[in-house]
N, C-alpha and C positions, 0 to 999 in steps of 0.2 A: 504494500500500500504506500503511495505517494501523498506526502501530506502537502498542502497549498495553503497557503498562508490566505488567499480568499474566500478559505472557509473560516475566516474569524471575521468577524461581523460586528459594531456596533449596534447594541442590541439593549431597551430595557427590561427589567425582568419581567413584568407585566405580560409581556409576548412570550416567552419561556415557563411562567409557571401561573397555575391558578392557585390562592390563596383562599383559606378559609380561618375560621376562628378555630380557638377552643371553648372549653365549657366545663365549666365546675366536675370537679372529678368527683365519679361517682363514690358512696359511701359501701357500697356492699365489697368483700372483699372477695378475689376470683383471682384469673390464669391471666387476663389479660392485661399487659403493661400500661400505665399510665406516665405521660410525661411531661414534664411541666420542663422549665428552663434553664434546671440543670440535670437533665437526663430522666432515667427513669426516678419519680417518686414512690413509687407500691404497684399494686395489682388489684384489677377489680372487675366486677361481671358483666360489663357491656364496654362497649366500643365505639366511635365514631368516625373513625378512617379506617381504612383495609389497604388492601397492597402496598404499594411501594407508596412510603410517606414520608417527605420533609419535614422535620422538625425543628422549627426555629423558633428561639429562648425570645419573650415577646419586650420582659419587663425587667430593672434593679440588674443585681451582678452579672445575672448571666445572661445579658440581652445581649443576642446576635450570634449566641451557640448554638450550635446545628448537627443534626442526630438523621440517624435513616434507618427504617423499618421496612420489611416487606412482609407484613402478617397485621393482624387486626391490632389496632392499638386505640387509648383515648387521649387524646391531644386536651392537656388541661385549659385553664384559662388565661396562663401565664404564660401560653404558648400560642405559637403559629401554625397549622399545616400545610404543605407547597406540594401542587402534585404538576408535575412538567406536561408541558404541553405538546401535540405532535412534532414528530421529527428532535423529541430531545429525552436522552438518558437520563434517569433519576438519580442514578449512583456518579453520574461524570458529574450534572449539577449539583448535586451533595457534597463532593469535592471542590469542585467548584467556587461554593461557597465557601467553604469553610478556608479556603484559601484564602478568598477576599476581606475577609474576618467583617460581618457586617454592623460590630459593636462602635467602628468607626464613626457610622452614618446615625447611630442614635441619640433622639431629640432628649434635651431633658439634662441638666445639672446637677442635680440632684437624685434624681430616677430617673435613669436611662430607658427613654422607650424606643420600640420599632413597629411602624403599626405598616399594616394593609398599602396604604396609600404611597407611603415613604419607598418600600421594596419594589413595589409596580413602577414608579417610577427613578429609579437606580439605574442607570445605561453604564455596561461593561462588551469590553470585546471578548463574544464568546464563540465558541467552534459552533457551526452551526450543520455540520456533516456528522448525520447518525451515527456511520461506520466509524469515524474517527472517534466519537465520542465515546463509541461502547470501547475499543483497543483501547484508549488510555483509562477510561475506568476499570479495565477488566485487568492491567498494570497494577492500579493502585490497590484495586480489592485482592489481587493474590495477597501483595506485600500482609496487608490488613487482618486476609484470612490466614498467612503465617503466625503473625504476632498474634491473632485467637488462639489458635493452634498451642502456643509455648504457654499460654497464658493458662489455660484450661490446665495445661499440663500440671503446668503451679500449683493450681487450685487442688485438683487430686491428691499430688506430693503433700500441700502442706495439710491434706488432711489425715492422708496415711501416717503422718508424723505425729498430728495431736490424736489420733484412735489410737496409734503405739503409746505415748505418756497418759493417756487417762486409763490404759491396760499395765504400766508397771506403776502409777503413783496414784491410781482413783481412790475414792473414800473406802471402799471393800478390800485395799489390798495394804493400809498403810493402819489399821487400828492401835498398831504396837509401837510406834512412831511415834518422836518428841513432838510436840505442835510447838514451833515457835514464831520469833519473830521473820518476817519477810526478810528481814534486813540480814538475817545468818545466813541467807540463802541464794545471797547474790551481793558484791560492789555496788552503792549508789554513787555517780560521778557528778559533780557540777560542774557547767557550762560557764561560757564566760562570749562577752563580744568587745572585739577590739574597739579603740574610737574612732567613730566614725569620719572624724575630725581630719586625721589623721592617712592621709591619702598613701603615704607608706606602709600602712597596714594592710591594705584592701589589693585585691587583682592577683593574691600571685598564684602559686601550685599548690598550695594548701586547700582540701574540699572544707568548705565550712556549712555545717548546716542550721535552718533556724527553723522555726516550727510547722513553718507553711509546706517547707521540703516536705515532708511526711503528706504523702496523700494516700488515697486506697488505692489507686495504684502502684505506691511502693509498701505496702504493707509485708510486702515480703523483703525487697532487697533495695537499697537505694542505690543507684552508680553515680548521679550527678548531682549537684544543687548548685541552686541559683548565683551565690557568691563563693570566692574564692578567698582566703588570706595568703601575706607574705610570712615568712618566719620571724619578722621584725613586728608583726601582730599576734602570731603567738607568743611571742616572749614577752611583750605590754603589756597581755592580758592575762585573763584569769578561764579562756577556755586550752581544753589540751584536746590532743591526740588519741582517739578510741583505735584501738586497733581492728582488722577485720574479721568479722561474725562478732562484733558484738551489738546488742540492743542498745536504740534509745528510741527513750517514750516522751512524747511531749507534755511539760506538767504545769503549763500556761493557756487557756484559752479554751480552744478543742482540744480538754487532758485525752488522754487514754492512744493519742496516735504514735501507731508503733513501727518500726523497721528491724530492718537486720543490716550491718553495712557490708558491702560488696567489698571496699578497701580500706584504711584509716582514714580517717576524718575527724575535724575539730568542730563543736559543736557549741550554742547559744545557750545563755541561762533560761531559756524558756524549756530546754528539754534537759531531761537525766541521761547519763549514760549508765548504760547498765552490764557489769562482766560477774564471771564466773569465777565463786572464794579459787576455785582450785586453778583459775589461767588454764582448764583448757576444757569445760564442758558448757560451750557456748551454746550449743542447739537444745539442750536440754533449761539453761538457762532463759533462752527466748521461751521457751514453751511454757515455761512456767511464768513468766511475766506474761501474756498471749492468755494465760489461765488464770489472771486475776488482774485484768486491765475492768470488765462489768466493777469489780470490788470497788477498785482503785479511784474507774468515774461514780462512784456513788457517793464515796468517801471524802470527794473535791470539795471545796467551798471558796468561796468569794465574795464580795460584794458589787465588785465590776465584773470580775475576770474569775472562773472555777481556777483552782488551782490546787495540785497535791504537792506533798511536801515530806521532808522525809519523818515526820510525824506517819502521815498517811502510812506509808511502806510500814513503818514499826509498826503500826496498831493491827494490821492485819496477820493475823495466824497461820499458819501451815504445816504442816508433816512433815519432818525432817526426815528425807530416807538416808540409806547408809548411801556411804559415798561411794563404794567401789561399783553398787546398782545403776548410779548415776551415770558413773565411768560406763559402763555396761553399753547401757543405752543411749549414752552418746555417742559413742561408735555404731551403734545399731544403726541411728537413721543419720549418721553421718553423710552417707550417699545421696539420701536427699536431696539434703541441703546443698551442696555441692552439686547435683544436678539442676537444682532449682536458681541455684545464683550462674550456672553455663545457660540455663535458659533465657533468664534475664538478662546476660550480659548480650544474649543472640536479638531479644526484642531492642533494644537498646539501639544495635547494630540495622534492624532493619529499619525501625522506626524515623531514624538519622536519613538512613537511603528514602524513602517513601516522603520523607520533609526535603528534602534537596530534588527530587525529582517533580514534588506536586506542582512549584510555580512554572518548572520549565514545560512540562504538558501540559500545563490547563494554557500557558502563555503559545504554545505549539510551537517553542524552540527545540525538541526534542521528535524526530521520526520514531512511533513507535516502533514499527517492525525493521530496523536498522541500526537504531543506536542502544537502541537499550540488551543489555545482556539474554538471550535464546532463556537461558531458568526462569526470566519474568514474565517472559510475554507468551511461554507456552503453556 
């Protein structure tokens, strides 16, 4: 296929896609997703779009985020539906979108909105050739259907890992066990941030994380965050160096957010670092913080801000098992973990490719079936 650059078109959305509203999500609870504007919120028994549906975030943080469905779904009120119009791909303009990031064009200083009227009339240079447009969406959704792929994987892994620890440490197997403090049973770390002031602290090779890094998608492994420190910022301050597979949990804000790290990294007073008394039963360590993070956010308090403290960690109880069990079974699911952070570090890797590739295909600097490597496009 010969791509021509006359099939990019000055075009408003309006002629590309039909809009509808959403509608209060229903209250009975069911199979079917409901979505408001930041992805799925719950499930529930009726629906108001079917097939292929654009989801776009209507109102506040997450206005102009965009989601794609091809199954019965409910589009809440805090949302958009876009369903494309002949002669155009659902999943190319799904892309599409999301490339143009449409939080740009939202009215409102205070609450950002994006309505109906504002989208219809939005003019971008879009491919307006079927065939081209399914090859580079059918490009981007392999990548996409990969990173499902490693992701689910995770999900399995990290659950065959907590059925292994609630089968050697659950309440029926530890009666004979000391109950003590949380704190016997792990390192609590404090964080620290350089000043910000201080432009020779900031930018260099050091990973530094603060509490936002932690999202559900790295619940399991984190590899990057947002800032980096110089070594003349860790030495100012008062955050240090976690080594790799240890936990940190955030205990500022949204408490209870957890990771595992992929490499060493230096971390904010808004999170704890969390290691292992003995330096080297890290998986077992996470799993047991991962086992009483419910506790942990119950335990928070605040006046602005929830927060736990190392108060929190003392006052919660636990069964002490012997240490060599520990040893045991952190070797057990060692492999794991270990496959689970090669998987992550592969989504990582694809995810990188699929962002570097998005602007140049939707922009049609890129021939599908010529430049891109034969593993993608077959």
């Amino acid at each position: 296929m010969v791509q021509n650059m006359s099939d990019w078109k000055e075009i408003p959305l309006g002629k590309v896609l039909e809009f509808g509203n959403g509608k209060v999500k229903p209250k009975r609870v069911g199979k079917i997703p409901i979505y408001g504007g930041n992805g799925i919120l719950g499930f529930g028994n009726d629906f108001n779009y079917e097939n292929e549906t654009i989801i776009i975030g209507r109102v506040g943080a997450y206005c102009g985020s965009v989601y794609y469905e091809n199954r019965p779904i409910w589009v809440s009120d805090n949302a958009l539906a876009a369903k494309p119009k002949q002669n155009y791909d659902a999943k190319f303009i799904y892309y599409f979108l999301k490339h143009i990031d449409l939080n740009r064009w939202a009215g409102g200083s205070s609450h950002p909105l994006v309505t109906q009227t504002l989208l219809k009339s939005l003019e971008f240079s879009i491919c307006t050739n079927p065939k081209v447009q399914c090859d580079i969406a059918e490009v981007l959704s392999s990548l996409d259907d990969k990173i499902d792929l490693l992701h689910r994987n995770n999900k399995t892994l990290e659950q065959m890992a907590e059925t292994l620890f609630r089968h050697f440490f659950g309440l029926d197997t530890n009666d004979s066990w000391e109950s003590v403090s949380a704190m016997e049973c792990f390192r609590l770390i404090g964080g620290g941030t350089p000043a910000t002031t201080q432009s020779a602290f900031w930018g260099g090779n050091i990973k530094w994380m603060s509490a936002k890094d932690i999202t559900e998608a790295h619940k399991g492994f984190i590899l990057s965050t947002e800032k980096t420190i110089t070594v003349s910022g860790l030495q100012n301050s008062s955050t240090k160096i976690l080594p790799k597979f240890a936990t940190v949990i955030s205990a500022r804000g949204t408490v209870g957010k957890y990771c595992m790290l992929a490499e060493p990294m230096c971390f904010s007073q808004s999170n704890y670092g969390i290691l292992p008394v003995d330096d080297e039963s890290f998986f077992f360590t996470h799993l047991l913080v991962a086992s009483l993070v419910k506790e942990l956010q119950a335990a928070s308090y605040g006046t602005v801000f929830d927060t736990i403290t190392t108060r929190t960690f003392s006052d919660i109880k636990v069964p002490l098992p012997p240490h060599e069990l520990v040893k045991n079974f952190n070797e057990i699911v060692s492999p794991f973990f270990e496959k689970m952070l090669l998987n992550s570090q592969q989504m990582e890797s694809i995810r990188k490719l699929r962002d570097s590739l998005l602007p140049k295909l939707i922009a049609g600097e890129i021939i599908v079936s010529t430049e891109l490597p034969q593993s993608l496009v077959s």
